[in-house]
C-alpha positions, 0 to 999 in steps of 0.5 A, a space after each residue: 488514451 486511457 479507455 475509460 469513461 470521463 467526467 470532470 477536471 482529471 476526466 475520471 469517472 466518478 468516484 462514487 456511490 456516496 457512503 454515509 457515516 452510518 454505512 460506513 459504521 456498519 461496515 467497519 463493524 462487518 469486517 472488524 477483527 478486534 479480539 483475533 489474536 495474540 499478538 495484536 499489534 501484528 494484525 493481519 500479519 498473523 495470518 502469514 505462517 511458515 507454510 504460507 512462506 513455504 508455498 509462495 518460495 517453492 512458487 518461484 520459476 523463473 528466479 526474475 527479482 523485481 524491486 517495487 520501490 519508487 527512486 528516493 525523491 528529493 524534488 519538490 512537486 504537486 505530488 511531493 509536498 514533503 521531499 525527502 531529504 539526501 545530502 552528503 555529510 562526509 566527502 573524504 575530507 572528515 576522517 583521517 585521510 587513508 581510506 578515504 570515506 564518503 558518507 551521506 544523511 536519509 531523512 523522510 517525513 514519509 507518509 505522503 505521497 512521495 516515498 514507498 513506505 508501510 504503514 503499521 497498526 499505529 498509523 490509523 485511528 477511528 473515532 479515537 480508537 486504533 486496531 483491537 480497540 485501543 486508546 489512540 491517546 493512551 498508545 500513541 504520544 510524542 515518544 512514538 507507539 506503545 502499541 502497533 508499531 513497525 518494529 512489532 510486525 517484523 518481516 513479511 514473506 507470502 504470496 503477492 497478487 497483482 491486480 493488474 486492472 489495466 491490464 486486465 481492461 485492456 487500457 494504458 491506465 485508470 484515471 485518477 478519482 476511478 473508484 476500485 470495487 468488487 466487481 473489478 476485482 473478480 474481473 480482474 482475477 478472471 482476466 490474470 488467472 490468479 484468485 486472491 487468497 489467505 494470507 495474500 499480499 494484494 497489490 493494485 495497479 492502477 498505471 498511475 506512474 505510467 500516466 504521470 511519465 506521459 502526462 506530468 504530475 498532479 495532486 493525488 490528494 484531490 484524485 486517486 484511483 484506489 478500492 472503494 470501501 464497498 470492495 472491502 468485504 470481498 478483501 476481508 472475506 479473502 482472509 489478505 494480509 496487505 494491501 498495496 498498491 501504485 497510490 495509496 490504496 484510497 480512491 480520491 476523492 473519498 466517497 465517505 462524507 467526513 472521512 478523508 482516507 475510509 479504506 485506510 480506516 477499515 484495513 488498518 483499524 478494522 481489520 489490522 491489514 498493514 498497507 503499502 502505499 506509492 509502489 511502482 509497480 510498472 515493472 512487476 506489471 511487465 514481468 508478469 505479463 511475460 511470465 503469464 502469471 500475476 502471483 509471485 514471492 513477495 517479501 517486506 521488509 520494514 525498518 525496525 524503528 521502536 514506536 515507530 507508525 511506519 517505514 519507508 521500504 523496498 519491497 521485493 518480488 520474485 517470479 
């Protein structure tokens, strides 16, 4: 059993309270960092100085390196709509016969549900606009991004925290459509001894991939644990720089009316906080319990696609 309180078809609590398009506007506006900096289409990324890579490299103990992406998946599933693509394209027989060579096609439409991907500035509009105002139709088309792209964010390497809520509550797993708040959050930092800081990548564990080994799959368009957008302020009060997780980030069902993905909305286009959507982040939950901490090395490391909204990617933590 999970712990958690039920209500409905995936017995989760509700996902509430509701937010109207008006409140919700007016936290966008609360946490917007439009005009910040520079190099914009870096966003929050900017926060992320040398010294913030020196502190969390010179942190590593144990020197225990924990992979945080999901296995490549070809298979089609509730969870799955778009599978990602992986098939040989040379088995010896193309070139000359000596040596041999064998080669094989990756392909992905990989903002979904399946692959462990970033997503960049580009990503996410609102009522038109992208991060720091810009025109989404004017910098976005067919060719790719002009603004906001992976290959204009680079490499990130910072302070992970796990938000390990689970742990923290003393159960196997949130339920899906369990809204994330503020108070989750402190209690959580109180429970892991860790507290979230500048320039933080914050990755929250539901235990979403340890309920699908044990009960099976489901569609987490229809439920998800994830942030409520009440949370938001305290993240963007912390200063983070990411935000990741086991799903993506967004409770679900969204308790904005009209808007399907509202924590997207005010981490990317407000305030320029790329996220990191369908970790598996079961092992660094096992890791950090066994090192007694819940801060570690992260590093991320996006593809560099020119006008590119995103990238599947393999982050890294290091304890």
């Amino acid at each position: 059993m999970s712990g958690n309180p039920t209500d409905g078809r995936f017995g989760a609590p509700v996902n509430g309270p509701a937010v109207s398009r008006e409140e919700f506007d007016a936290l966008f506006a609360s946490v917007r960092t439009w005009g910040r900096w520079a190099a914009a289409d870096r966003g929050a990324w900017n926060r992320v100085t040398a010294e913030h890579a020196r502190r969390a490299t010179a942190a590593v103990r144990e020197g225990t390196v924990v992979p945080l992406a999901r296995p490549w998946d070809t298979r089609p599933g509730p969870d799955n709509a778009k599978p990602a693509l992986h098939y040989m394209s040379d088995l010896g027989d193309v070139q000359a016969p000596e040596p041999s060579v064998y080669k094989d096609f990756l392909g992905a439409d990989y903002h979904g549900k399946g692959v462990t991907h970033l997503d960049a500035l580009s990503h996410v509009a609102y009522r038109g606009r992208l991060y720091d105002g810009r025109a989404a139709r004017e910098s976005v088309d067919a060719a790719g991004a002009r603004f906001g792209a992976v290959s204009a964010l680079g490499a990130l390497v910072t302070r992970g925290v796990l938000v390990d809520l689970p742990a923290a509550l003393g159960v196997e797993w949130l339920e899906p459509g369990r809204a994330v708040h503020a108070r989750d959050l402190l209690a959580a930092e109180e429970a892991l001894g860790v507290t979230v800081g500048d320039g933080d990548a914050v990755l929250l564990r539901s235990g979403a991939l340890r309920r699908r080994r044990e009960l099976g799959p489901w569609n987490p368009d229809e439920a998800s644990a994830g942030w409520h957008v009440h949370a938001v302020p305290l993240l963007a009060e912390r200063a983070v720089a990411l935000l990741g997780g086991d799903g993506d980030s967004d409770v679900r069902p969204s308790p904005v009316e009209g808007l399907h993905s509202p924590v997207h909305t005010l981490a990317v286009t407000a305030m320029g906080v790329p996220l990191l959507d369908n970790l598996d982040l079961e092992h660094l939950s096992a890791a950090c319990a066994a090192a007694g901490r819940y801060a570690f090395l992260l590093v991320v490391a996006p593809l560099n696609v020119p006008g590119g909204t995103g990238s599947p990617v393999n982050p890294v933590a290091v304890l």
